[in-house]
N, C-alpha and C positions, 0 to 999 in steps of 0.2 A: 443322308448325305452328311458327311464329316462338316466341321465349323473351318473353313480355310481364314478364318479373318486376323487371326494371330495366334502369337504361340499359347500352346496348350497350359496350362497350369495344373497340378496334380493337384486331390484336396489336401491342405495341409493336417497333421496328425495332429488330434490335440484341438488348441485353441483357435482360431480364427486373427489374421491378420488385424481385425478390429478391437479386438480381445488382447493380444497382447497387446498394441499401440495404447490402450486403456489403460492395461497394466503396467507400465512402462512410467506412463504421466502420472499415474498416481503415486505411484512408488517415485519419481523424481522430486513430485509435490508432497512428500511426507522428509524428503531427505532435504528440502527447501524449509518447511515447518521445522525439521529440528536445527536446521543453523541459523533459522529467525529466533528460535528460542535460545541458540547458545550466544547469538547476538544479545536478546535481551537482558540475559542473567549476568552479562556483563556491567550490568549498571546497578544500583542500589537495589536493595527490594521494592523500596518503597517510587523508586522511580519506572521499575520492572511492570510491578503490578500496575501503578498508574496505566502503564504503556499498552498491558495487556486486556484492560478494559477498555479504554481507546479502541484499540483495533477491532476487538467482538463490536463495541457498538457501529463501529464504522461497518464492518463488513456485515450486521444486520440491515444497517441504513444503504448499503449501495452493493446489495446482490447481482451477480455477473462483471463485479471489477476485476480487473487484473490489477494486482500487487505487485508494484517494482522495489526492491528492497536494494538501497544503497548504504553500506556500511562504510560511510565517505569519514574524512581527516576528523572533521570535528560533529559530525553527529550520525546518529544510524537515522536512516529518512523510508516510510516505509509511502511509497505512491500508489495512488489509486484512481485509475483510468478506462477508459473503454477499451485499450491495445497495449500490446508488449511496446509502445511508440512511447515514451520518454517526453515528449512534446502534446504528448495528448494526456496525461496526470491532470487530474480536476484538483484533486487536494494529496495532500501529505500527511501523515506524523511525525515528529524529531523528536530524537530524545537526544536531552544533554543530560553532565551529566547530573545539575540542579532544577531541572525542567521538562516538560514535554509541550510539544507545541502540534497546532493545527495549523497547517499551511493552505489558502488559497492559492492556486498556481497560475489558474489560467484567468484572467478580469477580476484580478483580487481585486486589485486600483478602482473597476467601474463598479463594484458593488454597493446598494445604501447600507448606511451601517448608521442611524440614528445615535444608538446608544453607544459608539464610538467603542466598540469592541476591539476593530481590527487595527495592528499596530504594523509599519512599514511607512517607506516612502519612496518605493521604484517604481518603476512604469506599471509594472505588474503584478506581482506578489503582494499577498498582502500574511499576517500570520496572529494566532491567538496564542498566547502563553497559558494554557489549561491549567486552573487552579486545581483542578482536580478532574477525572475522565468525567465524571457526573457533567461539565460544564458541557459535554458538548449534546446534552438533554437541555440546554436553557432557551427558552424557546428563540429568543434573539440568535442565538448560531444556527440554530435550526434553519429559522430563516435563512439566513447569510449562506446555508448550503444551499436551500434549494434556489438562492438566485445561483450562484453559482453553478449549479446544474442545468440552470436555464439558459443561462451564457452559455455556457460551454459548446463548442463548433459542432462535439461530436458526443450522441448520449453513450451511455454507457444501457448496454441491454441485459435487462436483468435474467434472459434465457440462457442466457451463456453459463457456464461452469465457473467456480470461482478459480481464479490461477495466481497462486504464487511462484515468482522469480526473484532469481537471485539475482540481480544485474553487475551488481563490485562490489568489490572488496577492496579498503585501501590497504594497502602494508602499513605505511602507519599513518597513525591516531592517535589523537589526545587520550589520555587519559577519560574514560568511559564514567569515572566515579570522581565526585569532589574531594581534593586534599584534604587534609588532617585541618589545615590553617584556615580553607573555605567555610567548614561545617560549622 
């Protein structure tokens, strides 16, 4: 007896509807990767590289993040959350374009911080000025992440895929590199 319970579907030739949809994100997620890197080369080397160790360590430390990438007015800000939600970002990196920073986003404010690392004074946010990416190996930040991870409303699961997104783009920006006068 025939299947009455809906339309027929033919097999598709080739790949599998699961197989392309795969192929699709990945290839979206490589063309995401090189405009996070023409983002970056926008800035010094030396603040480039900082930036690009940052992120390896971060995304070895919080496997299954989603990456929200804002190349806003005065800094590229890369987020790192359990969802494409904007609201739900546990931490950040910033780069300026004499600095890179670690942002707490969510209970920066409620976090201990003995050794008075975190600098800020809003409800919420709190941020470190990374002397160097190595700093964010010092066991004190260490810490100040996994409270932060323990606040946070919503985990972040390390089964999921890692996903980078590109959220915006501003038309304009400061200037990405220190003038002649700053340096």
């Amino acid at each position: 007896m025939p299947n009455t319970s809906g339309p027929q579907r033919k097999p598709s030739a080739g790949r599998s509807t699961a197989t392309r949809t795969r192929a699709r994100a990945a290839s979206a997620g490589r063309d995401a990767s090189a405009q996070l890197d023409a983002f970056l080369d926008q800035y010094t080397p030396d603040i480039a590289a900082q930036a690009r160790v940052a992120l390896r360590t971060m995304r070895a430390r919080l496997p299954g993040a989603v990456e929200l990438v804002y190349d806003n007015y005065n800094a590229l800000a890369i987020g790192f959350g359990p969802s494409e939600r904007t609201s739900e970002a546990i931490f950040s990196i910033a780069l300026y374009p004499r600095w890179v920073s670690l942002f707490f986003l969510i209970n920066g404010a409620r976090l201990h911080d003995p050794d008075c690392y975190l600098e800020g004074a809003g409800n919420q946010v709190r941020h470190i000025k990374l002397e160097c990416a190595a700093s964010l190996d010092d066991p004190a930040v260490r810490e100040l992440m996994a409270q932060a991870l323990e606040l946070s409303p919503k985990a972040i699961d390390p089964a999921q895929p890692r996903r980078l997104i590109i959220k915006s783009v501003s038309a304009k920006q400061r200037p990405r590199r220190p003038s002649a006068a700053e340096s």
